[in-house]
C-alpha positions as a Markdown table, in Angstrom:
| # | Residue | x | y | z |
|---|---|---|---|---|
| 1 | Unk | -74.0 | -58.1 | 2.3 |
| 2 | Unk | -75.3 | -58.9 | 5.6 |
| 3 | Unk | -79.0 | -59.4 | 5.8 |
| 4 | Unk | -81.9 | -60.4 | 8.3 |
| 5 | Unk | -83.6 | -64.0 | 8.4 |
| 6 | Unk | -87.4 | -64.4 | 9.1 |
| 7 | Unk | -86.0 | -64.6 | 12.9 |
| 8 | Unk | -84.0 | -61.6 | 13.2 |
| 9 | Unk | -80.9 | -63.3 | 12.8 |
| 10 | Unk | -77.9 | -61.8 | 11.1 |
| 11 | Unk | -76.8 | -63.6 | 7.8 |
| 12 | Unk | -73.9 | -63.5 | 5.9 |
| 13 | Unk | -73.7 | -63.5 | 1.9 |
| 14 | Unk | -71.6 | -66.6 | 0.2 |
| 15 | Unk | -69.0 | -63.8 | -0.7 |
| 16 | Unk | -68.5 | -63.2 | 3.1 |
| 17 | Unk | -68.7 | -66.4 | 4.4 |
| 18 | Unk | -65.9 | -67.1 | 2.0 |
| 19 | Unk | -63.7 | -64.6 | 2.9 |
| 20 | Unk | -64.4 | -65.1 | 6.6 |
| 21 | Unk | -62.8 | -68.9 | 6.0 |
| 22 | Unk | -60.1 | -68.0 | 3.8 |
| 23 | Unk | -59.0 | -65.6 | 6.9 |
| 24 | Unk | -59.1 | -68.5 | 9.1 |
| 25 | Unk | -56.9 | -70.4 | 6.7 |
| 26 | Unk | -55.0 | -68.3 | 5.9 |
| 27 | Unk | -53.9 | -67.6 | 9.6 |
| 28 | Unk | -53.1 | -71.1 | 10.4 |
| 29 | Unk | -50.6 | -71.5 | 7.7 |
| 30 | Unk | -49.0 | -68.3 | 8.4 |
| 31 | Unk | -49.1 | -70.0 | 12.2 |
| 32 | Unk | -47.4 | -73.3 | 11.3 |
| 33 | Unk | -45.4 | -71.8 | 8.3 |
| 34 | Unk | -43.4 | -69.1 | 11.5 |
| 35 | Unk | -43.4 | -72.7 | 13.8 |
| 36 | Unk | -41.3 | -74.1 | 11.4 |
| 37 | Unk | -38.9 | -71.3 | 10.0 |
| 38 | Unk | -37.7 | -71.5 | 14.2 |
| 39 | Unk | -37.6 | -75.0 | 13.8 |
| 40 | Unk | -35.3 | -74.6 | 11.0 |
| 41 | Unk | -33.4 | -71.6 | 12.2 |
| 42 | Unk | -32.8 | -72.6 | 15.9 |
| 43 | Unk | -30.7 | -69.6 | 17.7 |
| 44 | Unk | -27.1 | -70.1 | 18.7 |
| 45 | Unk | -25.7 | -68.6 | 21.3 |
| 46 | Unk | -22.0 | -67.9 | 21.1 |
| 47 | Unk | -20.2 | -67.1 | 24.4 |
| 48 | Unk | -17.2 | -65.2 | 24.0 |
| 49 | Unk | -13.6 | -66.2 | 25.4 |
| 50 | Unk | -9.9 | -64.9 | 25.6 |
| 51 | Unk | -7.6 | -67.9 | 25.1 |
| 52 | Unk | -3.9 | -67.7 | 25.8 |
| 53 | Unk | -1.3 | -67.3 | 23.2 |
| 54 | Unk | 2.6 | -67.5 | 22.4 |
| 55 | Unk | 4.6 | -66.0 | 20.1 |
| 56 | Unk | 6.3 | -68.1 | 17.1 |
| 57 | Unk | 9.2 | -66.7 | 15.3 |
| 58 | Unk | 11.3 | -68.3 | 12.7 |
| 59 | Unk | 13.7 | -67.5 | 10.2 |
| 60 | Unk | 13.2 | -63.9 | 8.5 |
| 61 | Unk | 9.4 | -63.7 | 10.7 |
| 62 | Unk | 9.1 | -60.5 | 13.4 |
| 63 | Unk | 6.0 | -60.3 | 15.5 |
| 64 | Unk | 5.4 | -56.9 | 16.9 |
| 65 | Unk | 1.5 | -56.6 | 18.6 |
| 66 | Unk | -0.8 | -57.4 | 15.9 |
| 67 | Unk | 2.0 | -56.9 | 13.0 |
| 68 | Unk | 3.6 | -60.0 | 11.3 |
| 69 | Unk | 6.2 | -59.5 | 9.3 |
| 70 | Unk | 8.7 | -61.9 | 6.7 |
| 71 | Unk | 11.5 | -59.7 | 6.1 |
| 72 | Unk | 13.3 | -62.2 | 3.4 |
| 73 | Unk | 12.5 | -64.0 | 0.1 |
| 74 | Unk | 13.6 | -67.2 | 1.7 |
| 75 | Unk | 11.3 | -70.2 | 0.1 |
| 76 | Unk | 9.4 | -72.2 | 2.9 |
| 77 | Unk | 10.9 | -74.8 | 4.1 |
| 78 | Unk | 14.0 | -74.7 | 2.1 |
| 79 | Unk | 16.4 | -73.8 | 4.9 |
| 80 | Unk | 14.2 | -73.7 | 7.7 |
| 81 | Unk | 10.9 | -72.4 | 8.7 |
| 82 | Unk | 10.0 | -68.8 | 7.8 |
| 83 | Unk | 6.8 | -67.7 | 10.2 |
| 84 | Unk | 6.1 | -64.8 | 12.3 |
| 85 | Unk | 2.4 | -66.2 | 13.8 |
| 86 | Unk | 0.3 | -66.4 | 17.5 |
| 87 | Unk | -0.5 | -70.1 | 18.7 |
| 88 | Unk | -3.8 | -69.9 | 20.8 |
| 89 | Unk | -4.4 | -72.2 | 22.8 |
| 90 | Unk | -5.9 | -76.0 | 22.5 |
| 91 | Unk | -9.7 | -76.5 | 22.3 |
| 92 | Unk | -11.2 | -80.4 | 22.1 |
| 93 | Unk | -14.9 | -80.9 | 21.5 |
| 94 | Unk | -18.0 | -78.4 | 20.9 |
| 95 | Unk | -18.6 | -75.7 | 18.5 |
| 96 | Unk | -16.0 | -72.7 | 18.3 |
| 97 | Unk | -15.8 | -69.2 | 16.3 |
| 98 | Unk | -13.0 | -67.6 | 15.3 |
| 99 | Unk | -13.2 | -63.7 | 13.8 |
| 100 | Unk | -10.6 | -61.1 | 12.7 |
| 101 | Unk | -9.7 | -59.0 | 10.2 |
| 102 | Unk | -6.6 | -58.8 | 8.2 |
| 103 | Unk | -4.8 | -56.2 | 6.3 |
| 104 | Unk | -1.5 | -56.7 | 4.2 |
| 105 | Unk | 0.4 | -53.0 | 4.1 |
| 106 | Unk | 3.1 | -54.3 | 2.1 |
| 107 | Unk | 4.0 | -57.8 | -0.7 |
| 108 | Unk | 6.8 | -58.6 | -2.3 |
| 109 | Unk | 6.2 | -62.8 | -1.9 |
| 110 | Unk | 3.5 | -65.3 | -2.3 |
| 111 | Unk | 1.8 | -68.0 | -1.1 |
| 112 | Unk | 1.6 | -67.6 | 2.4 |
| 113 | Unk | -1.0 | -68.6 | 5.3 |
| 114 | Unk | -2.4 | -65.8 | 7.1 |
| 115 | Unk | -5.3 | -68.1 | 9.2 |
| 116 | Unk | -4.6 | -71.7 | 10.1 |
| 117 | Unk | -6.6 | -73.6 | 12.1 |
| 118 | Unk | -4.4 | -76.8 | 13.2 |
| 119 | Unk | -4.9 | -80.4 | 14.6 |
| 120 | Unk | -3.3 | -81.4 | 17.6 |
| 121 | Unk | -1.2 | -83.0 | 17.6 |
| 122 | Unk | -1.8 | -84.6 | 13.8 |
| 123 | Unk | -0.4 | -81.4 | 12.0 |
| 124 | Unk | -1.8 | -78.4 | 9.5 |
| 125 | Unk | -5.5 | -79.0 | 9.0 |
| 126 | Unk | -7.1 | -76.0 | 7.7 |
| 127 | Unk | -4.7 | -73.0 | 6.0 |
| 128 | Unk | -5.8 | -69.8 | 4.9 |
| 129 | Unk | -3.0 | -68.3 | 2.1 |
| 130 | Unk | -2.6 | -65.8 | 0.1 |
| 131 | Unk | -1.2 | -65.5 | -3.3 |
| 132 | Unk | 0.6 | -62.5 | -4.7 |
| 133 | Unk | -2.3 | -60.7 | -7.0 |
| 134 | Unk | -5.0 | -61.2 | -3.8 |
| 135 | Unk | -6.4 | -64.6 | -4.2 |
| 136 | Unk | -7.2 | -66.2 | -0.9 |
| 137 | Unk | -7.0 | -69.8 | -0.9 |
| 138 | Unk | -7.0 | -73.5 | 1.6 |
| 139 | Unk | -3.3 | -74.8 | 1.2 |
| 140 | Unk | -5.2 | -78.2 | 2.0 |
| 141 | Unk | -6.0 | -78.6 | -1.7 |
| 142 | Unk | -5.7 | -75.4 | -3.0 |
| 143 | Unk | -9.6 | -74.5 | -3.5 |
| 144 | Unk | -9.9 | -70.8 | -4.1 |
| 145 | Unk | -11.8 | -68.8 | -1.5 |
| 146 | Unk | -12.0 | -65.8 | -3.2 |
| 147 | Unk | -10.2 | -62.8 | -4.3 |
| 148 | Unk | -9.2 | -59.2 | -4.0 |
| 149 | Unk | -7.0 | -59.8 | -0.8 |
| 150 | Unk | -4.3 | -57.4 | -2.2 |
| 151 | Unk | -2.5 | -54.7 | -0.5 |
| 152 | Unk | -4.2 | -52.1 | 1.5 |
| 153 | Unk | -7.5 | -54.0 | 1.5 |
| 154 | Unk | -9.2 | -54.9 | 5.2 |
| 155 | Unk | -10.3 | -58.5 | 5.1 |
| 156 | Unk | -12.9 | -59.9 | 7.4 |
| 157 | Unk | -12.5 | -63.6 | 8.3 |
| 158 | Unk | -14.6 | -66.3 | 10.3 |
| 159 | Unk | -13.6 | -69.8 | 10.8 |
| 160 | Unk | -16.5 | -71.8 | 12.5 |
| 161 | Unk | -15.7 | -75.2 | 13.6 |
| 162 | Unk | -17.9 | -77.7 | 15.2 |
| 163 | Unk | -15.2 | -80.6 | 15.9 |
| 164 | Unk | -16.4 | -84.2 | 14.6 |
| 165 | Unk | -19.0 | -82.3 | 12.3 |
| 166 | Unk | -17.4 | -79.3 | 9.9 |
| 167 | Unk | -15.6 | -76.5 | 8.8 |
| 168 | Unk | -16.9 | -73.4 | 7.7 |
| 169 | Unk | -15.0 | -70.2 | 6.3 |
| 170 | Unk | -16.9 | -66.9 | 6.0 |
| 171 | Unk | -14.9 | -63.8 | 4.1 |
| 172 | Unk | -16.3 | -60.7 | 4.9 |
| 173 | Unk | -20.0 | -62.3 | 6.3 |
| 174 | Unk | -20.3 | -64.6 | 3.3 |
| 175 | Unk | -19.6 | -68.4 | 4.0 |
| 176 | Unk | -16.8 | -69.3 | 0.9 |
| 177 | Unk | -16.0 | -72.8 | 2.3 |
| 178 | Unk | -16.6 | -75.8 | 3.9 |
| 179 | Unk | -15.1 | -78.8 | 4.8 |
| 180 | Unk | -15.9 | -81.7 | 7.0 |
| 181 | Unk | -14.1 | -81.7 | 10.3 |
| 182 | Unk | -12.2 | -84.8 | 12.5 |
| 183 | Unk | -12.4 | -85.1 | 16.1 |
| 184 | Unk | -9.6 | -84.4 | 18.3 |
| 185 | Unk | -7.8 | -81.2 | 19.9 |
| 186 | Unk | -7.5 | -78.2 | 17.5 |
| 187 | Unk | -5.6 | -74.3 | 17.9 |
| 188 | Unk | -6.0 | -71.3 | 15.7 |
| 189 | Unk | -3.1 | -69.5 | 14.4 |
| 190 | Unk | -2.2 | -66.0 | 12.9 |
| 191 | Unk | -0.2 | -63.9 | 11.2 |
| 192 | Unk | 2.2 | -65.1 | 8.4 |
| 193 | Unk | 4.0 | -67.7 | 7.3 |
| 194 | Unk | 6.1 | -69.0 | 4.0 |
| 195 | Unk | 4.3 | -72.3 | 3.3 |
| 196 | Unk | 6.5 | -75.2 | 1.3 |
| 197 | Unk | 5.6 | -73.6 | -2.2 |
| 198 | Unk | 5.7 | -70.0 | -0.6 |
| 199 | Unk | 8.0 | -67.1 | 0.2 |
| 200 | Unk | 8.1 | -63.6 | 2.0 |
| 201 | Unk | 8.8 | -60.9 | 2.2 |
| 202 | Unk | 5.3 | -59.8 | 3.7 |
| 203 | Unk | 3.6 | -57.5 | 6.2 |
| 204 | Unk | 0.3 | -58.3 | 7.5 |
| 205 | Unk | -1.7 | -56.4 | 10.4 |
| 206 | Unk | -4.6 | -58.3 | 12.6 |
| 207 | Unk | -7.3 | -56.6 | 14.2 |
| 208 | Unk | -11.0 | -57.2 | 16.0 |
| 209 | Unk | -9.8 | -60.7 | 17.2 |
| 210 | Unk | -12.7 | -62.4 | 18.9 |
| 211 | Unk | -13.0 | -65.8 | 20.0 |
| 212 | Unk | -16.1 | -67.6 | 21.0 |
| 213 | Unk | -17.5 | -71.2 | 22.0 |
| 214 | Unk | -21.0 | -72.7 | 22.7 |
């Protein structure tokens, strides 16, 4: 209640008075609480880029566009290489973003890297494969990613790499794995290819590629 003193004044009751600094309160911590979610959260800005690209073929492996193709059951490795992949170009330093999404129309083999993303000139770093049945996997000590990769199903995949720091591999928006990164030159590879405990045949199709640094 607010009520009149003996000089006219306005007065507030205990009830009011306590609200009125509970309010206050109140909006300094929702003030410092916001200050620090940015802290936490600070923005990233990626900056998209279109980085050059050749053509591997090996073995059984056909490239047409966006389709990679091992035409053969030949194991990898056993008498030769078996790949059908793009080599993008070299990136040293910073934080980079790889995103497309994959789709295998057609499986007769196993164990075979779709995504790699490779150390230059040191050799296979991170591998993306994929085992017959639709678990996705890292060749690199063969930790399961997830599953449900099988034929006909469009697979969404991320690789975010800040070189010296980590690794990080999102399926379909959800981060699945991560891995600490070394320093040096790296390239991102697609498409498919037979890896030393693997075999085609296999036809995958790529699409939405997008590539971006900070």
């Amino acid at each position: 209640m607010v009520r009149k003193n003996c000089l006219g004044r306005l007065e507030l009751s205990t009830k009011q008075r306590a609200a009125a600094v509970c309010a206050v309160i109140c909006g300094l911590l929702f003030a410092v609480t916001q200050t620090a979610s940015a802290q936490a959260r600070p923005s990233i800005t990626w900056i998209p880029y279109s980085p050059s690209f050749t053509v591997q073929q090996q073995g059984c492996g056909h490239v047409s566009g966006l389709t990679f193709q091992l035409t053969c059951g030949t194991p990898g490795h056993g008498s030769g290489f078996q790949r059908a992949e793009r080599r993008y170009a070299t990136y040293t330093g910073g934080a980079h973003k790889f995103e497309g999404t994959f789709k295998i129309t057609s499986m007769g083999g196993s164990r075979i890297s779709l995504k790699q993303t490779f150390h230059d000139p040191q050799g296979p770093f991170f591998l993306l494969a994929v085992e017959n049945g639709g678990r996705l996997y890292s060749v690199e000590g063969g930790a399961t990613i997830t599953t449900g990769a099988t034929v006909g199903t469009s697979v969404t995949v991320d690789t975010v790499q800040t070189v010296g720091s980590t690794l990080q591999v999102f399926i379909n928006g959800s981060l699945k794995f991560t891995t600490s990164s070394p320093s040096g030159g790296f390239y991102d590879k697609i498409g498919s290819y037979a890896t030393s405990t693997g075999n085609g045949p296999i036809t995958v199709q790529w699409s939405n590629l997008q590539f971006f640094h900070q």
